[in-house]
Backbone as CSV, one residue per row, in Angstrom:
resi,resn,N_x,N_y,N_z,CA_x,CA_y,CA_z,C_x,C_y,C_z
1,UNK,5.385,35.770,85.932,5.991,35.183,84.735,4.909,34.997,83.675
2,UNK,5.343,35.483,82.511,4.019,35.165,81.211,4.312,33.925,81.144
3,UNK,2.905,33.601,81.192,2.828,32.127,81.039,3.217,31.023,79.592
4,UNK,3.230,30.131,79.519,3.558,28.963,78.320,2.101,28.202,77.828
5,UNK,2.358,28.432,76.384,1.005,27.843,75.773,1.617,27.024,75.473
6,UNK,1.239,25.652,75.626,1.694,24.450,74.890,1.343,23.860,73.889
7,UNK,1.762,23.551,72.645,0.734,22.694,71.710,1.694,21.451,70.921
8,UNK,1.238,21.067,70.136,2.114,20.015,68.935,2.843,21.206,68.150
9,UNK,4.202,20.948,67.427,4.546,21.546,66.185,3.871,21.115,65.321
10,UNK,3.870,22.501,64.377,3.633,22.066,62.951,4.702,21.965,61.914
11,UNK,4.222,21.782,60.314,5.576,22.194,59.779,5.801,23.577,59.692
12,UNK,4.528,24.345,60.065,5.383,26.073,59.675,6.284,26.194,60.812
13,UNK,6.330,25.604,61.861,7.027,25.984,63.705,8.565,25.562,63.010
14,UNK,9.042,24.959,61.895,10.555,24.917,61.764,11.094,25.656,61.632
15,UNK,11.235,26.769,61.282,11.790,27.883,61.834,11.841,28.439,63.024
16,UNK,10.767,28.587,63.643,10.992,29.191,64.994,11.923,27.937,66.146
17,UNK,11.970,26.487,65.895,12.276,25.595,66.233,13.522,25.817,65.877
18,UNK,14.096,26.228,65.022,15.705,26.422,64.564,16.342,26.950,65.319
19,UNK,15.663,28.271,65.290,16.096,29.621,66.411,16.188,29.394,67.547
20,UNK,15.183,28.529,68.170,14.974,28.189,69.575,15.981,27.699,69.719
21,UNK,15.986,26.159,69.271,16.906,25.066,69.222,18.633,25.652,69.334
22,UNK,19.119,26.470,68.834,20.160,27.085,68.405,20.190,27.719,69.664
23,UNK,19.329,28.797,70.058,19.462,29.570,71.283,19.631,28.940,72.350
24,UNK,18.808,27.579,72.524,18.896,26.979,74.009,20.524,26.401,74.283
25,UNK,20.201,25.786,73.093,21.712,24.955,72.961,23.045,25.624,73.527
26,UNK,22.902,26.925,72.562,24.260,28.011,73.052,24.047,28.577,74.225
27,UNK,22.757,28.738,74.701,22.979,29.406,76.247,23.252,28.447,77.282
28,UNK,22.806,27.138,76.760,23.305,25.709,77.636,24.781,25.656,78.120
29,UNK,25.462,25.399,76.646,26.812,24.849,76.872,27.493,25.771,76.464
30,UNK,27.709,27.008,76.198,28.606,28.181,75.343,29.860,28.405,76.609
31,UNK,29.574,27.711,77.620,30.346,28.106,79.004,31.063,27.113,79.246
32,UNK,31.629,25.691,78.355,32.561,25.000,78.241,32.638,24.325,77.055
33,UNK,32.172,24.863,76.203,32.395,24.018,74.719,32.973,24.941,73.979
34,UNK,33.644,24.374,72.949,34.677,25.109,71.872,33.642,26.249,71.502
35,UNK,33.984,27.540,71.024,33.151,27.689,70.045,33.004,27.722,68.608
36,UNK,33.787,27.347,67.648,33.369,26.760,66.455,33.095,25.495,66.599
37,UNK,33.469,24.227,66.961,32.575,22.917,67.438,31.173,23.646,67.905
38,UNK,30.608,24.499,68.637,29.440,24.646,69.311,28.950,25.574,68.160
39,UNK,29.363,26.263,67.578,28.438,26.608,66.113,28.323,25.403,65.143
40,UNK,29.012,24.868,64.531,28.837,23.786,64.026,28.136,23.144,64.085
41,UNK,27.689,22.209,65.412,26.818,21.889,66.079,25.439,22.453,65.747
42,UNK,25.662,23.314,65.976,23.799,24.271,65.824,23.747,24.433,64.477
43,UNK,24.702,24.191,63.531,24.571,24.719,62.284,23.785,23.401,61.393
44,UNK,24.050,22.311,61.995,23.624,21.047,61.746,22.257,20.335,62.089
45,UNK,22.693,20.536,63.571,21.464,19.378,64.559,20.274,20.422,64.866
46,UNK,20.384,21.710,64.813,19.279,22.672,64.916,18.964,23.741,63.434
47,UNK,19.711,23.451,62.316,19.155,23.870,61.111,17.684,23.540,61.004
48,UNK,17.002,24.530,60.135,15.256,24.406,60.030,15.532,23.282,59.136
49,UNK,16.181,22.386,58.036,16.226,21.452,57.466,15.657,19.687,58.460
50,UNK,16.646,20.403,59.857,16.608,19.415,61.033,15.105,19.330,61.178
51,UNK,14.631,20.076,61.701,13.447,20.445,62.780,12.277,19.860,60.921
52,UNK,12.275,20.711,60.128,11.232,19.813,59.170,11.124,18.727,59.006
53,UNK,12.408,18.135,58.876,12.389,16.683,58.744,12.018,15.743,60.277
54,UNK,12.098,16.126,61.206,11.775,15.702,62.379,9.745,16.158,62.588
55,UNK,9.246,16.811,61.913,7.989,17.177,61.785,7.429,16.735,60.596
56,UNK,7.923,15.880,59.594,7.529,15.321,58.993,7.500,13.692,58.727
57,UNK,7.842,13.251,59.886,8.185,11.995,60.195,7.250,11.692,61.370
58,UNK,6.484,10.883,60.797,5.601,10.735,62.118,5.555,9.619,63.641
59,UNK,6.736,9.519,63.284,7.859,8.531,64.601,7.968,9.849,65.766
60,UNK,8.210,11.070,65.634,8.231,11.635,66.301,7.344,12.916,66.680
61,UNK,7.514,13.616,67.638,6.459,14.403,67.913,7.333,16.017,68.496
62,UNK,7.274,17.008,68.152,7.894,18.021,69.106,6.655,18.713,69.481
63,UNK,6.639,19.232,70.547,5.885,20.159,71.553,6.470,21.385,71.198
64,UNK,5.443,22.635,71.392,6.389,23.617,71.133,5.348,24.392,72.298
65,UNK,6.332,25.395,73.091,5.593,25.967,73.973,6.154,27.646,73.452
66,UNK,5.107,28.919,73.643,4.658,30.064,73.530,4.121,30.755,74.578
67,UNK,4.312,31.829,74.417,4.143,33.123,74.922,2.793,33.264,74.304
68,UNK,1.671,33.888,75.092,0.277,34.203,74.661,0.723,35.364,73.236
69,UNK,1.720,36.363,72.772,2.050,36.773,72.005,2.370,36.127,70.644
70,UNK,2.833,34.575,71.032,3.234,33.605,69.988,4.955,33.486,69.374
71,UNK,5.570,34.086,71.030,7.009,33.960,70.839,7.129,32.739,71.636
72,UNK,8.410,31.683,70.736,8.931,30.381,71.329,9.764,30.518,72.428
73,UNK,9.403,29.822,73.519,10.018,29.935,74.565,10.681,28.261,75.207
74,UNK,10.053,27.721,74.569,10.734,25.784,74.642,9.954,24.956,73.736
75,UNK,10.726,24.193,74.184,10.465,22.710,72.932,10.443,21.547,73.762
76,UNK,10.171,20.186,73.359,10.669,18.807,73.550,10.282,18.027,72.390
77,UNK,11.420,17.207,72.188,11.402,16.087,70.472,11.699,15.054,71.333
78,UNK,10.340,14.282,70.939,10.303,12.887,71.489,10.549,12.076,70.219
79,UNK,11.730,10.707,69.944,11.609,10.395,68.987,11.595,8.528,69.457
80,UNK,12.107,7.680,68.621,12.203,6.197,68.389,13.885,6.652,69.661
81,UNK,14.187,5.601,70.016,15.165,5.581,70.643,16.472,5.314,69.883
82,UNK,17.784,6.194,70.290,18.839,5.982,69.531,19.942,6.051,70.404
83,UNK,20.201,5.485,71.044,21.105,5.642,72.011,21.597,4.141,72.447
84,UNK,22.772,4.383,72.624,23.781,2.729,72.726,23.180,1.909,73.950
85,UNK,22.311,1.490,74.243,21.703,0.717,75.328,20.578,-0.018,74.800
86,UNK,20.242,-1.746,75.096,19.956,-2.327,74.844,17.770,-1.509,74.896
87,UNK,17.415,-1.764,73.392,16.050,-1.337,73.837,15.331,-2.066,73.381
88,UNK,14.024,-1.738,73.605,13.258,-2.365,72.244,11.920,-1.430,71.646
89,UNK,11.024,-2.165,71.064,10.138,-1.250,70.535,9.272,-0.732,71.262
90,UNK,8.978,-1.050,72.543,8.249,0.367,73.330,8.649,1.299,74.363
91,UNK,10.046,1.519,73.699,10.999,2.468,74.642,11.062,3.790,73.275
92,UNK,10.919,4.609,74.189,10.954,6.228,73.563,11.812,7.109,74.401
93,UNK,12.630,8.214,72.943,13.661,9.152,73.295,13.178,10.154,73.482
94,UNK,13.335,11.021,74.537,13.185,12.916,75.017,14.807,13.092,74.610
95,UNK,14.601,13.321,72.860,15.922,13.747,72.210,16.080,15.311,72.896
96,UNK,14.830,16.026,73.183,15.203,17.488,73.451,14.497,17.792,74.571
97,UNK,15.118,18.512,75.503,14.015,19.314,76.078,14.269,20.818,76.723
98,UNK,13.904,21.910,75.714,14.298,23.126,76.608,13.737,24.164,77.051
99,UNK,14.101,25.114,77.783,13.422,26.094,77.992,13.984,27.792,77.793
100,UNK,13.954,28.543,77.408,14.705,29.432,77.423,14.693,30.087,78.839
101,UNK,15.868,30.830,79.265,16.381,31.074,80.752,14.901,31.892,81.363
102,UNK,14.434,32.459,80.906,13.720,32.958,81.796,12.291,32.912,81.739
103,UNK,11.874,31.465,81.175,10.720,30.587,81.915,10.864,29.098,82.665
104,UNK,12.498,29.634,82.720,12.515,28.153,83.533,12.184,28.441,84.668
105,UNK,12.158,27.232,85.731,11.349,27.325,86.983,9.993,27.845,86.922
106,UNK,9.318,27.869,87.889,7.913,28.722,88.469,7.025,27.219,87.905
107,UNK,7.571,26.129,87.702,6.913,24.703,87.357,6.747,24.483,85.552
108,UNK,6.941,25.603,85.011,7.378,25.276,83.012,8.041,24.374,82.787
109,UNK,8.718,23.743,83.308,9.596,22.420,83.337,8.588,21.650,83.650
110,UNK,8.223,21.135,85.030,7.420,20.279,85.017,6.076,19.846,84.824
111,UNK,5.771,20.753,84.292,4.550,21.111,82.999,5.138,20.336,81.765
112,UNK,6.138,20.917,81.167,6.728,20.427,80.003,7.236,18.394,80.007
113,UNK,7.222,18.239,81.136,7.506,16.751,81.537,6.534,16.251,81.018
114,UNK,5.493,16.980,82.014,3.792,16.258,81.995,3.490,15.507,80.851
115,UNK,3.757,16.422,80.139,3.259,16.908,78.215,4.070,15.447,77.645
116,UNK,5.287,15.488,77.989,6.431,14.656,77.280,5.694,13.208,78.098
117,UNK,5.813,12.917,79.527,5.391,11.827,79.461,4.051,11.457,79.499
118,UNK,2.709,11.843,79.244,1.795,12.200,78.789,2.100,11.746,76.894
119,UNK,2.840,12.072,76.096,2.887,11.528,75.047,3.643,10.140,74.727
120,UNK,4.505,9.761,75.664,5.277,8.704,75.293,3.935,7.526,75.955
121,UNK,3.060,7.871,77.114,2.351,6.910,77.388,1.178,6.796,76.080
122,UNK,0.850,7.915,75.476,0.401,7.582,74.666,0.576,6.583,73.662
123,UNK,1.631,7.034,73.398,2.698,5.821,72.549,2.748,4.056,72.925
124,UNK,1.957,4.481,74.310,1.885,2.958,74.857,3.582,2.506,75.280
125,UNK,4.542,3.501,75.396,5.756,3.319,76.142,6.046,2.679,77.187
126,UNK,6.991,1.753,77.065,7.243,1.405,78.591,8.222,1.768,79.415
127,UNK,9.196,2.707,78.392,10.689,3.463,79.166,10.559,4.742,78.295
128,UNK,11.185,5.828,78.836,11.402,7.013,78.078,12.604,7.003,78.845
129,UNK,13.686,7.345,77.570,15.313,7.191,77.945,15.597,8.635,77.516
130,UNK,16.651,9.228,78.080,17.203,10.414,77.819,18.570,10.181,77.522
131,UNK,19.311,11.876,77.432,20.909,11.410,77.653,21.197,13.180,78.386
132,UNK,21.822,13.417,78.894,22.095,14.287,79.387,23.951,14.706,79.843
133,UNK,24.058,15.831,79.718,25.759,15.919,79.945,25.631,16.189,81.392
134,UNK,27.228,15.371,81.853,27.156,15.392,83.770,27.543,16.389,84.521
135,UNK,27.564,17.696,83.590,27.810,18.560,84.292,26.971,19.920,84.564
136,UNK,25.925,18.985,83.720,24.733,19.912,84.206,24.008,19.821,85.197
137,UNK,24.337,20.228,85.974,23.271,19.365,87.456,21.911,19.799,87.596
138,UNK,22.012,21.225,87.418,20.500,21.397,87.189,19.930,20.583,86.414
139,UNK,19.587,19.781,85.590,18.903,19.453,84.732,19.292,17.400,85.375
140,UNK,19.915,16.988,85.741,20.277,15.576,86.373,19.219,15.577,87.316
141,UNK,19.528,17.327,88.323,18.331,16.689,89.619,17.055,16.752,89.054
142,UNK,16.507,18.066,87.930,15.235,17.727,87.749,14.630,16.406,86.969
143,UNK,15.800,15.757,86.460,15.338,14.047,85.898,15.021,13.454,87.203
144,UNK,16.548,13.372,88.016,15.688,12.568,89.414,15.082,12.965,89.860
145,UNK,13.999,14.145,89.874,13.240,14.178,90.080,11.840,14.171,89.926
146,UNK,11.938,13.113,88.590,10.897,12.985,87.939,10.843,11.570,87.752
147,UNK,12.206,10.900,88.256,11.861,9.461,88.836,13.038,8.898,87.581
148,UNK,14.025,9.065,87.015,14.859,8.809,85.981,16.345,8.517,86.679
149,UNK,16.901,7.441,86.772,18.101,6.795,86.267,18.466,6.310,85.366
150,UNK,20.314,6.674,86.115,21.190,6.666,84.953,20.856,4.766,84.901
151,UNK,21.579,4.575,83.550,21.701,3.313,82.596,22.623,3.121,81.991
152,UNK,23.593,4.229,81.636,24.935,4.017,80.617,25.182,5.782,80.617
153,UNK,26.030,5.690,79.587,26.668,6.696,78.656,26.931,6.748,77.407
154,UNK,27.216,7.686,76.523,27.970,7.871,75.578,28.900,8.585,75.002
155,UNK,28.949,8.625,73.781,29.737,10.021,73.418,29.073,10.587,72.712
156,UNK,29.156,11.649,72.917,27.893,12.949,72.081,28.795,13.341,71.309
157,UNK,29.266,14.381,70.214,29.883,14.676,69.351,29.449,16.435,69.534
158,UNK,30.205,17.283,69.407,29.746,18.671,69.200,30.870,19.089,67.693
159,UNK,30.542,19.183,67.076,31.092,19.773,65.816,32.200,18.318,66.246
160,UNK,33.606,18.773,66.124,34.276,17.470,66.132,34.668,17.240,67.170
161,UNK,34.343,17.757,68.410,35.006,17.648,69.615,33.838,16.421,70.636
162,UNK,34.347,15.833,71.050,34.106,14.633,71.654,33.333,14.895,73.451
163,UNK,32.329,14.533,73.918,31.550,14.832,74.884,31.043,13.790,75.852
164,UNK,31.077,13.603,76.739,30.843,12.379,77.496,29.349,12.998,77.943
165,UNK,28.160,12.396,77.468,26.948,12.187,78.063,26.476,11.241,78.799
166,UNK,25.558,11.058,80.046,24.974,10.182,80.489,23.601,9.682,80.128
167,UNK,22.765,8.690,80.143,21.956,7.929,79.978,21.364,7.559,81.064
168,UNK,20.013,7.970,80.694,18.964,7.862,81.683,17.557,7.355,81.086
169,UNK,17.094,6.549,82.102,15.808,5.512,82.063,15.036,5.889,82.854
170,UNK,13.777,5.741,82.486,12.316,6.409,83.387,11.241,4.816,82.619
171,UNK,10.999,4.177,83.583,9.862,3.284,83.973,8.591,3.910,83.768
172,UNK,7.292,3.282,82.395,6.408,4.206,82.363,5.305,3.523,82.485
């Protein structure tokens, strides 16, 4: 497997962050979500408008991982926490975390953890909360397996169609 260079985004990476963002998303859920709600969706929360403004805010941080060529192959956006569960100020969100299909496994995931909680301790964090949909299991066991319970739920929104996500807490 070609390996993953990891670094910080910059602001030029909003574009390639768009594309990514857009790609992971649709190869995620394109297999039970509407699809105009699931364009919509990407047309919004993964526009390069998104990803600049999330790189120009220095509350948050995205990782962007590469191909020694300098093609995007994943991301993670760690931000302030936004999610319906009681927090406070040294709890941090893993708003994103992806990989495209074929560097997942071989440990690029848990490399990409490292990185993520590796920055929230920086942050001097004491929880990094997620949210995740329950029907992804791949991605539930690799939280528990990185030491993360659930805490709640919500509703996620995809274009206008309504999504039940779960909520998850990691002790840091």
């Amino acid at each position: 497997m070609t390996p993953i260079l990891w670094r910080r985004a910059e602001a030029a990476d909003a574009g390639a962050l768009s594309i990514l963002g857009g790609a992971t998303f649709l190869a995620s859920f394109a297999h039970d979500h509407p699809g105009a709600a699931l364009l919509s969706h990407i047309r919004g929360a993964h526009g390069e408008g998104y990803y600049q403004a999330a790189l120009s805010d220095p509350a948050q941080t995205l990782l962007i991982g590469e191909t020694p060529l300098g093609a995007p192959v994943g991301y993670a956006l760690i931000t302030p926490p936004a999610l319906p569960v009681p927090t406070d100020a040294q709890d941090v969100e893993l708003k994103r975390i992806y990989l495209l299909h074929g560097w997942q496994g071989g440990g690029n995931g848990d490399r990409l953890m490292t990185l993520v909680l590796e920055e929230a301790q920086r942050r001097r964090a004491k929880r990094l909360l997620l949210a995740v949909y329950p029907q992804n299991d791949r991605a539930r066991r690799f939280y528990a397996r990185h030491g993360f319970e659930e805490i709640g739920e919500l509703t996620f929104m995809v274009g206008d169609v309504p999504f039940r996500d779960l909520i998850y807490a990691r002790a840091l």
